[in-house]
mmJSON file of the N, C-alpha and C atoms, coordinates in Angstrom:
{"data_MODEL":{"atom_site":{
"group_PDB":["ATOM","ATOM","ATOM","ATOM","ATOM","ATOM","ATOM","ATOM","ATOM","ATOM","ATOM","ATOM","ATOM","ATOM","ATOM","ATOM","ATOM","ATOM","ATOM","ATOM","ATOM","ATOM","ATOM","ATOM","ATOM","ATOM","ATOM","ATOM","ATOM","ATOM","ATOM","ATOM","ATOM","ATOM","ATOM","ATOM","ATOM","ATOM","ATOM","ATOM","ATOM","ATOM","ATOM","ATOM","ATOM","ATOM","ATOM","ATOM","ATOM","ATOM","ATOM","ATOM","ATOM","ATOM","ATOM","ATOM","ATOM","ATOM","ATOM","ATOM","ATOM","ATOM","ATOM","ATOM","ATOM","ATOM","ATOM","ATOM","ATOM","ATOM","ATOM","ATOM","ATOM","ATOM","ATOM","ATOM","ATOM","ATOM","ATOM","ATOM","ATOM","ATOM","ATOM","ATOM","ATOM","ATOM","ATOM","ATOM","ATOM","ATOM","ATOM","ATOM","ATOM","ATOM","ATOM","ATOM","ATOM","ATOM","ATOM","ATOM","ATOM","ATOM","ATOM","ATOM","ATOM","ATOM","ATOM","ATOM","ATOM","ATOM","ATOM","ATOM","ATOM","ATOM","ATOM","ATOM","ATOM","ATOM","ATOM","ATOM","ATOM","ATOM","ATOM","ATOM","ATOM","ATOM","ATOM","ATOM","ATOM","ATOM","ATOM","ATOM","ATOM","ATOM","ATOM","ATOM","ATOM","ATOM","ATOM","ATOM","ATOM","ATOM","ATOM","ATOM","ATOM","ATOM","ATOM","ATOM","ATOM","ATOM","ATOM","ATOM","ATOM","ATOM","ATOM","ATOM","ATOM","ATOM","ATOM","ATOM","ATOM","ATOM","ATOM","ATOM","ATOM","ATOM","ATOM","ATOM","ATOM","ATOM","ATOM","ATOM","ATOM","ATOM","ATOM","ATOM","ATOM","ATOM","ATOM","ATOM","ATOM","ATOM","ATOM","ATOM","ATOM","ATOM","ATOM","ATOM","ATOM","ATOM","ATOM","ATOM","ATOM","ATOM","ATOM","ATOM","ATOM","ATOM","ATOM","ATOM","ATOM","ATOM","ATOM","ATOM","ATOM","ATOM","ATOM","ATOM","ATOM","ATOM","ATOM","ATOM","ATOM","ATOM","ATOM","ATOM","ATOM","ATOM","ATOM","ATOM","ATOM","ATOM"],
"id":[1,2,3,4,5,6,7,8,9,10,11,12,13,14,15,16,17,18,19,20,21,22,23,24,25,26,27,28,29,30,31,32,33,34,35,36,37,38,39,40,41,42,43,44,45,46,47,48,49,50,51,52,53,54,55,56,57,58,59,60,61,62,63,64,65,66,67,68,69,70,71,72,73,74,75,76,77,78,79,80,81,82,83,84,85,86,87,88,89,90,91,92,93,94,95,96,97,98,99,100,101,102,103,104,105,106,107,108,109,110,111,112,113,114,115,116,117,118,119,120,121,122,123,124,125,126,127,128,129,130,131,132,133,134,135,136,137,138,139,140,141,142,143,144,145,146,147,148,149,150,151,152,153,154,155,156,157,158,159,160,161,162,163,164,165,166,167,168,169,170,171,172,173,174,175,176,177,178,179,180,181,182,183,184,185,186,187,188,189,190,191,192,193,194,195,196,197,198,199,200,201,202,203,204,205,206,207,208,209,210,211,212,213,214,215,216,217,218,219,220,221,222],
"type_symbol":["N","C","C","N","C","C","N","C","C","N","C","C","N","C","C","N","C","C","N","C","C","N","C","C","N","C","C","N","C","C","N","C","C","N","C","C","N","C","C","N","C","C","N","C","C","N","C","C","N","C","C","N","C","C","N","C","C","N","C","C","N","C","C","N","C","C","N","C","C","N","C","C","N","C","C","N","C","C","N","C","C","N","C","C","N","C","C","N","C","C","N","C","C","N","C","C","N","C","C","N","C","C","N","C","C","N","C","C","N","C","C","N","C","C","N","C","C","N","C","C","N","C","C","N","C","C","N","C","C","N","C","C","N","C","C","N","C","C","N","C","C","N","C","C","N","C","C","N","C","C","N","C","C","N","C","C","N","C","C","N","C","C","N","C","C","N","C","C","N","C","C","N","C","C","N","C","C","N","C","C","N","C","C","N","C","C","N","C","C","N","C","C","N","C","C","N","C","C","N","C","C","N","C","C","N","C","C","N","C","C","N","C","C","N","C","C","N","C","C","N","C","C"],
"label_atom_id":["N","CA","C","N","CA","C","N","CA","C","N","CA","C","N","CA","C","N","CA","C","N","CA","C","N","CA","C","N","CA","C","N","CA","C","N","CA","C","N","CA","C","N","CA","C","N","CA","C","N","CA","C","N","CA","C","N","CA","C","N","CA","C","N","CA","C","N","CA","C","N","CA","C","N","CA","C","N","CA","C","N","CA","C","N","CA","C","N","CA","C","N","CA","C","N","CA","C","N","CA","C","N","CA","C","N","CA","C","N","CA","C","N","CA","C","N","CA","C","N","CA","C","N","CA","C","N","CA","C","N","CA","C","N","CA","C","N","CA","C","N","CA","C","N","CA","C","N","CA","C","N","CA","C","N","CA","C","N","CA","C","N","CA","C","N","CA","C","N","CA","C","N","CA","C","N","CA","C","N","CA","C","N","CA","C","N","CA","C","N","CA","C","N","CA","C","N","CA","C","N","CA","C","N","CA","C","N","CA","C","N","CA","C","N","CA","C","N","CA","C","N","CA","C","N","CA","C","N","CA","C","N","CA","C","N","CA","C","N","CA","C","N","CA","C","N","CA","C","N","CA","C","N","CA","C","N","CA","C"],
"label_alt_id":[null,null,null,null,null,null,null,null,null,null,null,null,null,null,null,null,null,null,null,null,null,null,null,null,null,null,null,null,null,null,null,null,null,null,null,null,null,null,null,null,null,null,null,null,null,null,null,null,null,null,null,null,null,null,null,null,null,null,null,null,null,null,null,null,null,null,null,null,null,null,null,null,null,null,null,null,null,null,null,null,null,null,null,null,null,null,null,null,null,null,null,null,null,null,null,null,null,null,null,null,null,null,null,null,null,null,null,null,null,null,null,null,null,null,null,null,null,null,null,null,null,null,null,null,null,null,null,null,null,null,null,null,null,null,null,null,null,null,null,null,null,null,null,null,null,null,null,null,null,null,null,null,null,null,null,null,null,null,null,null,null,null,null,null,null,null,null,null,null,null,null,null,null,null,null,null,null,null,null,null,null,null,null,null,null,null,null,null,null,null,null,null,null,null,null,null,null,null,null,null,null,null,null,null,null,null,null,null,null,null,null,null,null,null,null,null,null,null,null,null,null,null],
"label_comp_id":["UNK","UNK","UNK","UNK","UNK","UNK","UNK","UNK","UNK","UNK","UNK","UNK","UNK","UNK","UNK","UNK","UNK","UNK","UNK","UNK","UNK","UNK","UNK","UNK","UNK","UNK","UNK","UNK","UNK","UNK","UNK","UNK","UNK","UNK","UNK","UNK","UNK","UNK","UNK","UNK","UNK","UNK","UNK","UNK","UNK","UNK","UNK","UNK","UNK","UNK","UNK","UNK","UNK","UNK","UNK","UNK","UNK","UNK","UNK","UNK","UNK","UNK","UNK","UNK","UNK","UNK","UNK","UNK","UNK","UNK","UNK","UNK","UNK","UNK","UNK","UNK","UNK","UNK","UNK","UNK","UNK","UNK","UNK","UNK","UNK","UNK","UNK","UNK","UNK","UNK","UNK","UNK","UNK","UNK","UNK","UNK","UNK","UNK","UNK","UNK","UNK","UNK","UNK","UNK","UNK","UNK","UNK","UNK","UNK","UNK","UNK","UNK","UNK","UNK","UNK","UNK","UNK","UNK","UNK","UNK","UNK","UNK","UNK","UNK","UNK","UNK","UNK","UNK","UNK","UNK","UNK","UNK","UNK","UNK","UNK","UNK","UNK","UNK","UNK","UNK","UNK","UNK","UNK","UNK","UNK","UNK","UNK","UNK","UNK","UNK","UNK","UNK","UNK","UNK","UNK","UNK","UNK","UNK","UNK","UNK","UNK","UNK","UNK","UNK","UNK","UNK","UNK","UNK","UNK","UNK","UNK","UNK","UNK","UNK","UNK","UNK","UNK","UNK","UNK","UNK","UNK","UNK","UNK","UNK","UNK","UNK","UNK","UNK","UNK","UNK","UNK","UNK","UNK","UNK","UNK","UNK","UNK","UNK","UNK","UNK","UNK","UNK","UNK","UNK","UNK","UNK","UNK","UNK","UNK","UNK","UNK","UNK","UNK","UNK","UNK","UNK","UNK","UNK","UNK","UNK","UNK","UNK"],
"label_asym_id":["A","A","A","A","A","A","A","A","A","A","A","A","A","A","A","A","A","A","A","A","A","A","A","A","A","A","A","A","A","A","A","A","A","A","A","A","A","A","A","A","A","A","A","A","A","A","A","A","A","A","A","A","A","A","A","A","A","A","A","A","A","A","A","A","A","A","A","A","A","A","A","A","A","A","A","A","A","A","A","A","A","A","A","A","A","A","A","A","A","A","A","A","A","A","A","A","A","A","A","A","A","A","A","A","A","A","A","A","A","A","A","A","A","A","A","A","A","A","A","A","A","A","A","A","A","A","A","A","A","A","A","A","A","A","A","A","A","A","A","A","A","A","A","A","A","A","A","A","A","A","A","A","A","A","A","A","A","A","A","A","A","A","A","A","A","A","A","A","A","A","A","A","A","A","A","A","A","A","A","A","A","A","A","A","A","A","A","A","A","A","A","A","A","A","A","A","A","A","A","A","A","A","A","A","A","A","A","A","A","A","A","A","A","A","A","A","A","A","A","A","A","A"],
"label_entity_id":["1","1","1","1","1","1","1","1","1","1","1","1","1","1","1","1","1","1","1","1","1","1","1","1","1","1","1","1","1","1","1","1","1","1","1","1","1","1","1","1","1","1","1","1","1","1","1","1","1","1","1","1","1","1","1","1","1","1","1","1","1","1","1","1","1","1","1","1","1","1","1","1","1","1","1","1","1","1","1","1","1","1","1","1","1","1","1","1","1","1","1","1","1","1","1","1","1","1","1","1","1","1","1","1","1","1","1","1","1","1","1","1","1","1","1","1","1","1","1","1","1","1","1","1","1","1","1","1","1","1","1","1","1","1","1","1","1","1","1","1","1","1","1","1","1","1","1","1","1","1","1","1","1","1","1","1","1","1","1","1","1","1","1","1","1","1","1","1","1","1","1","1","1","1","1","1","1","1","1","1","1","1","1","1","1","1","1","1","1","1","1","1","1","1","1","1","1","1","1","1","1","1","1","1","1","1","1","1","1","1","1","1","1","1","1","1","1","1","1","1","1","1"],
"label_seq_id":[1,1,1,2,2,2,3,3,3,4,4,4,5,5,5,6,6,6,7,7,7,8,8,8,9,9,9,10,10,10,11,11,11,12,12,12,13,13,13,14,14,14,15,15,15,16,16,16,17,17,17,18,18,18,19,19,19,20,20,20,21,21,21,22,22,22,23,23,23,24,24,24,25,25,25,26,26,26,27,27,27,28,28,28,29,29,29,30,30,30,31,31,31,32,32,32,33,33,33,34,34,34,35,35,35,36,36,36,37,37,37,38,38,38,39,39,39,40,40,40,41,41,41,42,42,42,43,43,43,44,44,44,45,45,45,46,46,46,47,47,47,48,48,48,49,49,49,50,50,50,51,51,51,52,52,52,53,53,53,54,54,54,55,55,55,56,56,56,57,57,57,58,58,58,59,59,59,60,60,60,61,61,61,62,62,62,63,63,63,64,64,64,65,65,65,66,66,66,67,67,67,68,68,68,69,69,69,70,70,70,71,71,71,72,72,72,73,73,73,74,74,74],
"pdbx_PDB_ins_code":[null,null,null,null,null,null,null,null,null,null,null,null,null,null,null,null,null,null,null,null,null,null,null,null,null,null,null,null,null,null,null,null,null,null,null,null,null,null,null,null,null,null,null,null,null,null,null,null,null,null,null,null,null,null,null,null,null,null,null,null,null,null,null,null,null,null,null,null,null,null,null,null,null,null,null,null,null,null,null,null,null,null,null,null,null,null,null,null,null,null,null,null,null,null,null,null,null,null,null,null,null,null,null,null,null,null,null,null,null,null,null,null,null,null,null,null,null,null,null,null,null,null,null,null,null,null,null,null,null,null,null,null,null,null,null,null,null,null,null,null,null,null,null,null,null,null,null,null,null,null,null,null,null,null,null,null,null,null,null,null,null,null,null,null,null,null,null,null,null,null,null,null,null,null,null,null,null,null,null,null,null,null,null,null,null,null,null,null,null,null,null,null,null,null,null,null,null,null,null,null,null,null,null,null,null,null,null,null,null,null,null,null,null,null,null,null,null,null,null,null,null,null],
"Cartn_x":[21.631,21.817,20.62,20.506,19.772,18.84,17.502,16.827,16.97,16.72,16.436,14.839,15.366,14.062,13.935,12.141,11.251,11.137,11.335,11.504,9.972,9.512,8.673,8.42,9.65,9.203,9.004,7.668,7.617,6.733,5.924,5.457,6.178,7.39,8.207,8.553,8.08,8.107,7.127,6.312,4.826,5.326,6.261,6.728,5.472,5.461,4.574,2.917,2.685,1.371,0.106,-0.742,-1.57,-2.349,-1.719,-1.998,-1.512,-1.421,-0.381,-1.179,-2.657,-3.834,-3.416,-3.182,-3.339,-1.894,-1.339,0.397,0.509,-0.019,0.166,-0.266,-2.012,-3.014,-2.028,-1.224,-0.733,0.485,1.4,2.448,1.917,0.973,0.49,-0.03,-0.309,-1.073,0.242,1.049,2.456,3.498,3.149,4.284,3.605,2.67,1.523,1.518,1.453,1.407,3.109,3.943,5.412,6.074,5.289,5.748,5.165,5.996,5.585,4.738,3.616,2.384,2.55,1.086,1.045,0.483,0.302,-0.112,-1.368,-2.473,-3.295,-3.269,-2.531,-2.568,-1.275,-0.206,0.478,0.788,0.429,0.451,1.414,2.584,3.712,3.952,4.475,5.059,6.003,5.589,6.395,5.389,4.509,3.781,4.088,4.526,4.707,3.372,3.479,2.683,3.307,2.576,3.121,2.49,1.155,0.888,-0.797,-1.629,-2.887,-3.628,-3.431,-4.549,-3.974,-2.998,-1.936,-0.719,-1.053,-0.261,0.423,1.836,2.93,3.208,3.527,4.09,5.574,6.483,7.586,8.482,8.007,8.48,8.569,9.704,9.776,8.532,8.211,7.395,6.035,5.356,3.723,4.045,4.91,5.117,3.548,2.241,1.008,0.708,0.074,0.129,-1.384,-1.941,-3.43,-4.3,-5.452,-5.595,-6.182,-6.253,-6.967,-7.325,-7.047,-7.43,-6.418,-6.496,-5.774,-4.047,-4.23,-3.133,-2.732,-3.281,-2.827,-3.888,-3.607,-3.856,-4.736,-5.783,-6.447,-6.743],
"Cartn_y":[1.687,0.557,0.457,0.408,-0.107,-0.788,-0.719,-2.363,-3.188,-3.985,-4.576,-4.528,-3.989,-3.299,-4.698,-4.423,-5.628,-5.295,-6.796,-6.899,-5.986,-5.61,-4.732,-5.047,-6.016,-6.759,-5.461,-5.528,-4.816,-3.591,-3.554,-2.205,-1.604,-1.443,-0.955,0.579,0.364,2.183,2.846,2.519,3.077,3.592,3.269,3.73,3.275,4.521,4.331,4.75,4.646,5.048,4.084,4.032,3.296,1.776,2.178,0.836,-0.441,-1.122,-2.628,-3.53,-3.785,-4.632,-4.302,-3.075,-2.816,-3.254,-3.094,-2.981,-4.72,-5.528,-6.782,-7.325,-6.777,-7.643,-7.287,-6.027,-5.428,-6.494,-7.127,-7.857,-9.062,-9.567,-10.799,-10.713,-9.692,-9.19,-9.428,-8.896,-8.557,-9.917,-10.688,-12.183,-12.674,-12.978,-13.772,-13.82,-12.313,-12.126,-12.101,-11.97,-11.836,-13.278,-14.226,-15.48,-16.164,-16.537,-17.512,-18.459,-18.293,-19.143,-20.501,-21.182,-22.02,-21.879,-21.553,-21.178,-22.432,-22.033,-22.278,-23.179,-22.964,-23.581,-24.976,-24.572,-25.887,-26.433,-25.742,-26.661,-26.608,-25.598,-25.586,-24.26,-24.231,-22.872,-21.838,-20.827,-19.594,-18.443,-18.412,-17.156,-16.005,-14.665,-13.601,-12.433,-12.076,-10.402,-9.676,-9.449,-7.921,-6.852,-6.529,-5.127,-5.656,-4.452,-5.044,-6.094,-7.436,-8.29,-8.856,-8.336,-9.199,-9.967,-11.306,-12.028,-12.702,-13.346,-13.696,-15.646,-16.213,-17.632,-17.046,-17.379,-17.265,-18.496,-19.417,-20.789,-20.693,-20.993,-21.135,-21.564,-23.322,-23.77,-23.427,-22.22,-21.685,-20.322,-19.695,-17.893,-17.11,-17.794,-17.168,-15.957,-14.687,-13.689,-13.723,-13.71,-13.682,-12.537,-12.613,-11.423,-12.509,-12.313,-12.717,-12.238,-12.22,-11.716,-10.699,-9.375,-8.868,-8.942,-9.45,-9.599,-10.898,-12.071,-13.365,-14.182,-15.558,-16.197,-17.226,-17.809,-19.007,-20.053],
"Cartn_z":[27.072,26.206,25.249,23.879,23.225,23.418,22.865,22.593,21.284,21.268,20.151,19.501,17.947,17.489,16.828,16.378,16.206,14.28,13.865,12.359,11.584,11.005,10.188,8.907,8.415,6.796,6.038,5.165,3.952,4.122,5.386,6.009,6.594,6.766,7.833,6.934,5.656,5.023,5.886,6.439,6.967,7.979,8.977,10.09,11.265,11.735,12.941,12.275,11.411,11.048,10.321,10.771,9.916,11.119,11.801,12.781,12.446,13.988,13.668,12.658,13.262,12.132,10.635,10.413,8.559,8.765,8.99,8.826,8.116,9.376,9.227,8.23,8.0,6.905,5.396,5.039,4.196,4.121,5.58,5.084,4.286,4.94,4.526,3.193,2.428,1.101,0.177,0.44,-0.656,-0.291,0.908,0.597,-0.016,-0.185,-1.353,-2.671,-2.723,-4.22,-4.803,-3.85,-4.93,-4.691,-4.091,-4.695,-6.099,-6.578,-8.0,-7.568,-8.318,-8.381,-9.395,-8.985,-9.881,-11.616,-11.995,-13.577,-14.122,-14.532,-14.753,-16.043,-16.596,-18.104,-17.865,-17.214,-17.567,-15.822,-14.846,-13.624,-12.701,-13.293,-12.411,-11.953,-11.033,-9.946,-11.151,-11.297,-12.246,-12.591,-12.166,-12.688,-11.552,-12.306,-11.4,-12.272,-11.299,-11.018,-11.634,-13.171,-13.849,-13.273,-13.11,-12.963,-11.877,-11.976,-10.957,-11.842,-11.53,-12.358,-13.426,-13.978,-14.993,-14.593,-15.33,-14.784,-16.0,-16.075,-16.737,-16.338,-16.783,-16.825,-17.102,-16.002,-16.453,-17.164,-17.51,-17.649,-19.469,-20.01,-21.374,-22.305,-21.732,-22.995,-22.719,-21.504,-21.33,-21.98,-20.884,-21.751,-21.51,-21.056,-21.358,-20.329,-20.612,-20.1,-19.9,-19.285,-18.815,-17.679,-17.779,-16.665,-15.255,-14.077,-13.018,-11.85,-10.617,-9.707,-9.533,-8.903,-8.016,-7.529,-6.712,-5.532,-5.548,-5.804,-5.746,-6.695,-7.141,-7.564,-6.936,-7.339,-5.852,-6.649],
"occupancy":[1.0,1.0,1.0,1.0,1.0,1.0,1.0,1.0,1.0,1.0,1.0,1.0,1.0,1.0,1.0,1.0,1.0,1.0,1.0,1.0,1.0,1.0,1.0,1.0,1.0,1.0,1.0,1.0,1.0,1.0,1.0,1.0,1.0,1.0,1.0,1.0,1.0,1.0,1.0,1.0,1.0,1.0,1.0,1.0,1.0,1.0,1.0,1.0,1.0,1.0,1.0,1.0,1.0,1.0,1.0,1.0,1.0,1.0,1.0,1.0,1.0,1.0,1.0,1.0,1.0,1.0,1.0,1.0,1.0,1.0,1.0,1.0,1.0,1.0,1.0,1.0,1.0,1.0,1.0,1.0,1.0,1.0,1.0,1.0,1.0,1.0,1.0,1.0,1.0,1.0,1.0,1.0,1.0,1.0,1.0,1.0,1.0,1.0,1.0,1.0,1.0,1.0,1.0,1.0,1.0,1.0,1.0,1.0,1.0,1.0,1.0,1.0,1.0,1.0,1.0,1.0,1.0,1.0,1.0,1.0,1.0,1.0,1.0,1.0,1.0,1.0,1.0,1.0,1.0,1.0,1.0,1.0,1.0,1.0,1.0,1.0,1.0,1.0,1.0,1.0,1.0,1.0,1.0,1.0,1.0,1.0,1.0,1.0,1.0,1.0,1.0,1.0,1.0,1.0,1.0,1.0,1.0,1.0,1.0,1.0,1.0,1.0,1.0,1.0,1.0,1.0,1.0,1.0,1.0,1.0,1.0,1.0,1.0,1.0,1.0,1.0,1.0,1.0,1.0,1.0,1.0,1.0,1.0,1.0,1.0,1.0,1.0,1.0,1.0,1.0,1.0,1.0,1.0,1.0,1.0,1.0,1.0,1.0,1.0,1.0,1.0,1.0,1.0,1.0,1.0,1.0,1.0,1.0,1.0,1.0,1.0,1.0,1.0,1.0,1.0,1.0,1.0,1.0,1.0,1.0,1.0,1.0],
"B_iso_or_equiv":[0.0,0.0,0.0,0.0,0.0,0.0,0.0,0.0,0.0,0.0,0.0,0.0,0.0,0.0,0.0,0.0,0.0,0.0,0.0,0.0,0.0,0.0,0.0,0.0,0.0,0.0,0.0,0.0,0.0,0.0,0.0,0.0,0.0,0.0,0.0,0.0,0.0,0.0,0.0,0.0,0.0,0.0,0.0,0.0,0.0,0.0,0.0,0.0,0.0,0.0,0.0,0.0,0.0,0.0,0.0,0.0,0.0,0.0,0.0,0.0,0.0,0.0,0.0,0.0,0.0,0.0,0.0,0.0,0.0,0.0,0.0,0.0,0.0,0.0,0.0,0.0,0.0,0.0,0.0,0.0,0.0,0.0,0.0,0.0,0.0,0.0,0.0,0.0,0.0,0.0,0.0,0.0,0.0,0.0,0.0,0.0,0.0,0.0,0.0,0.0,0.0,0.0,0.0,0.0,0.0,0.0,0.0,0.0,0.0,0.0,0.0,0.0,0.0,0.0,0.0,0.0,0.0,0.0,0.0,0.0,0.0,0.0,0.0,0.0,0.0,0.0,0.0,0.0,0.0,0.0,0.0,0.0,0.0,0.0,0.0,0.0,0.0,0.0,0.0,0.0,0.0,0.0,0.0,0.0,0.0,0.0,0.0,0.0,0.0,0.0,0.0,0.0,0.0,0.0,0.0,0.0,0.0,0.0,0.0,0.0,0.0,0.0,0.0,0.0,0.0,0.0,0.0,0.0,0.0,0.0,0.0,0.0,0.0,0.0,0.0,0.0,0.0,0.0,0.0,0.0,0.0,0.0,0.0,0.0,0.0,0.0,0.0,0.0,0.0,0.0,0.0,0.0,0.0,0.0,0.0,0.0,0.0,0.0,0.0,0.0,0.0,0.0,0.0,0.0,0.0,0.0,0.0,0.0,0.0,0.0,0.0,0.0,0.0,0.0,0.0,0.0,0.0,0.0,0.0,0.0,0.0,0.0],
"pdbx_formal_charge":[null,null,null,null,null,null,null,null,null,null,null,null,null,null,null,null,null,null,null,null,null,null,null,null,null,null,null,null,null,null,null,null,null,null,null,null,null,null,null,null,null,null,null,null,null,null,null,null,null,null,null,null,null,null,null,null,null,null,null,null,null,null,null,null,null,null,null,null,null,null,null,null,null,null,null,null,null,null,null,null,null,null,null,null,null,null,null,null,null,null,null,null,null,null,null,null,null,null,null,null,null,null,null,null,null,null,null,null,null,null,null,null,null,null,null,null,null,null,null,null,null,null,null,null,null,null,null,null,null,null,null,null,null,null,null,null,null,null,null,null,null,null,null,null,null,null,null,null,null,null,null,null,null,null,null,null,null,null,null,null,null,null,null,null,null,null,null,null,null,null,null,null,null,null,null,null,null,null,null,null,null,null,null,null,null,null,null,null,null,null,null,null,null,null,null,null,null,null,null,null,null,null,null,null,null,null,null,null,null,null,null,null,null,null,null,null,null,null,null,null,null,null],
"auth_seq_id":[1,1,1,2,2,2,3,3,3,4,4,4,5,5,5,6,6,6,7,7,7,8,8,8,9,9,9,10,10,10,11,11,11,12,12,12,13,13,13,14,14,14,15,15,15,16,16,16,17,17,17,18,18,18,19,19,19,20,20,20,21,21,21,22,22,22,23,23,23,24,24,24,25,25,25,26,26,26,27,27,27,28,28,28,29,29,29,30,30,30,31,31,31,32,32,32,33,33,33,34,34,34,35,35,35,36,36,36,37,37,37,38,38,38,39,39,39,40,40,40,41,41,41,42,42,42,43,43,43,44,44,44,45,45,45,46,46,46,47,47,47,48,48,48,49,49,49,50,50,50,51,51,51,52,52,52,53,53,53,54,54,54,55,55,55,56,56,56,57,57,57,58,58,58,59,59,59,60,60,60,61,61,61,62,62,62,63,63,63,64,64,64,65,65,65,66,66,66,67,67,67,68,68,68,69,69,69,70,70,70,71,71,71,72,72,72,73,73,73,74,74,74],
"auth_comp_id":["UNK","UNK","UNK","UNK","UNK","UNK","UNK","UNK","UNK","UNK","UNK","UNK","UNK","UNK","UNK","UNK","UNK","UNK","UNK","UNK","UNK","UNK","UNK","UNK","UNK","UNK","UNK","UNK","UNK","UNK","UNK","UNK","UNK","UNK","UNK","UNK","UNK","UNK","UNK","UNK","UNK","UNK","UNK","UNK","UNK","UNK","UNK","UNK","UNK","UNK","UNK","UNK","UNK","UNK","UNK","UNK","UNK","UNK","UNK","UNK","UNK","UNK","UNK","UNK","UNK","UNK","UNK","UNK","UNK","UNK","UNK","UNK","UNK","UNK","UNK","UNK","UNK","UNK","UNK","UNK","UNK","UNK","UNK","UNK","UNK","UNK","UNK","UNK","UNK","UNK","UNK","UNK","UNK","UNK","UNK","UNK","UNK","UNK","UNK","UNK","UNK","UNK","UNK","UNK","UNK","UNK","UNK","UNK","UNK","UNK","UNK","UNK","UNK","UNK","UNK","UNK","UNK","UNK","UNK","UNK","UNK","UNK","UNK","UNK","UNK","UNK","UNK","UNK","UNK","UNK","UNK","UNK","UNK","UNK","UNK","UNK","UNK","UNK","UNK","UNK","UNK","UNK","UNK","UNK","UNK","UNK","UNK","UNK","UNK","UNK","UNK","UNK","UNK","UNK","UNK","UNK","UNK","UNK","UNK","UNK","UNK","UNK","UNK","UNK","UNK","UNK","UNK","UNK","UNK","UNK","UNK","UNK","UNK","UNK","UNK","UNK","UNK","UNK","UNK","UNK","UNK","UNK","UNK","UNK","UNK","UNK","UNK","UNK","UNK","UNK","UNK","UNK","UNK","UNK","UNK","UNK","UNK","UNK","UNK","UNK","UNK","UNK","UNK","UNK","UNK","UNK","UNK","UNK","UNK","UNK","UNK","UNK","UNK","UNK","UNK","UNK","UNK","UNK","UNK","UNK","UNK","UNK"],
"auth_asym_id":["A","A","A","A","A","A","A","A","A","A","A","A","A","A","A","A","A","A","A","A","A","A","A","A","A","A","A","A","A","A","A","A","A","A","A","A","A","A","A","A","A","A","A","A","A","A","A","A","A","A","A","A","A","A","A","A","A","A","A","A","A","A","A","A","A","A","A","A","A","A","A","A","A","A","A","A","A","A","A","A","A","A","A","A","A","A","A","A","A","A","A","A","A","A","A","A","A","A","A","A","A","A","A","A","A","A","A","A","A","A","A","A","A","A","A","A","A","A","A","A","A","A","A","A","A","A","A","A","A","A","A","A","A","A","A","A","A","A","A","A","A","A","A","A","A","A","A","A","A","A","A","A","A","A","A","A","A","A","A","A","A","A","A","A","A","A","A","A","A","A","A","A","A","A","A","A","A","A","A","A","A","A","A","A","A","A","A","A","A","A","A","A","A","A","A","A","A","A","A","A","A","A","A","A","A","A","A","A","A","A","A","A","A","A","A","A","A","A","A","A","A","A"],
"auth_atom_id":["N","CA","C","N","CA","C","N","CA","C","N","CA","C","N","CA","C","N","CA","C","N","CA","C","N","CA","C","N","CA","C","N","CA","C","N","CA","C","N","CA","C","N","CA","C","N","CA","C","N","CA","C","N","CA","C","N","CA","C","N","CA","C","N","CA","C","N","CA","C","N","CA","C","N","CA","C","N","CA","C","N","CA","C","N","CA","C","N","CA","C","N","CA","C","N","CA","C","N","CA","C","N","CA","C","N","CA","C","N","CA","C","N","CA","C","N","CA","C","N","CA","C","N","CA","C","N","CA","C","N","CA","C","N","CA","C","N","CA","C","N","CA","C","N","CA","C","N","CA","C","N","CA","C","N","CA","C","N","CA","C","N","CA","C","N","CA","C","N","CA","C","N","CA","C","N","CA","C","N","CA","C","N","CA","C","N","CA","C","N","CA","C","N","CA","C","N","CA","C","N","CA","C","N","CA","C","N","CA","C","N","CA","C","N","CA","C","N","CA","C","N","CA","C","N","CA","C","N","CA","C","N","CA","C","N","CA","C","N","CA","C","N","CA","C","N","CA","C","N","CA","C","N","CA","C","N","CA","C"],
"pdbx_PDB_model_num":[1,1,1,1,1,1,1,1,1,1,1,1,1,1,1,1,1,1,1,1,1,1,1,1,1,1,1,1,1,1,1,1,1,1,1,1,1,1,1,1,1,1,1,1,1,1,1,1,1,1,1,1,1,1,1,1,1,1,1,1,1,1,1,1,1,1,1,1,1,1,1,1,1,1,1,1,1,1,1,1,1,1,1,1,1,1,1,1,1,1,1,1,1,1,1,1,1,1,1,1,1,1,1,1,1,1,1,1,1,1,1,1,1,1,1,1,1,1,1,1,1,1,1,1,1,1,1,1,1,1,1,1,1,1,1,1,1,1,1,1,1,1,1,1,1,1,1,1,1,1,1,1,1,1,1,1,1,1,1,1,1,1,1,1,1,1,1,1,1,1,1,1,1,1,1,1,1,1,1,1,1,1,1,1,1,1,1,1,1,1,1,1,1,1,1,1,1,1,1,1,1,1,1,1,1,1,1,1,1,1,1,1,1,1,1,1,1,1,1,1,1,1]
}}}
């Protein structure tokens, strides 16, 4: 009979390699950053992650493209 295999989220490309610690610190790195942030200039939740450090307002009346941290916003 089967077991029931254990969820893996967004490291689960990694397979068995790399250890559980990185696996995890890595999930916790990428739910962070691919939620919509708050945006610096007008205050509300819509900024996504274009590329390393560039960041977008997705909201009509900001639109502002700016550079900042990394991986997430603080």
């Amino acid at each position: 009979m089967p077991t029931k295999l254990k969820k893996t989220k967004s490291a689960g490309r990694f397979g068995a390699r790399y250890g559980k610690r990185v696996r995890n610190k890595l999930v916790k790195v990428e739910e962070k950053q691919r939620k919509k942030q708050k945006c610096p200039f007008c205050g509300k939740l819509g900024v996504k992650r274009l590329s390393k450090g560039i960041w977008q307002c997705t909201r009509k009346k900001c639109n502002k493209k700016f550079a900042s941290n990394t991986y997430y916003l603080d």
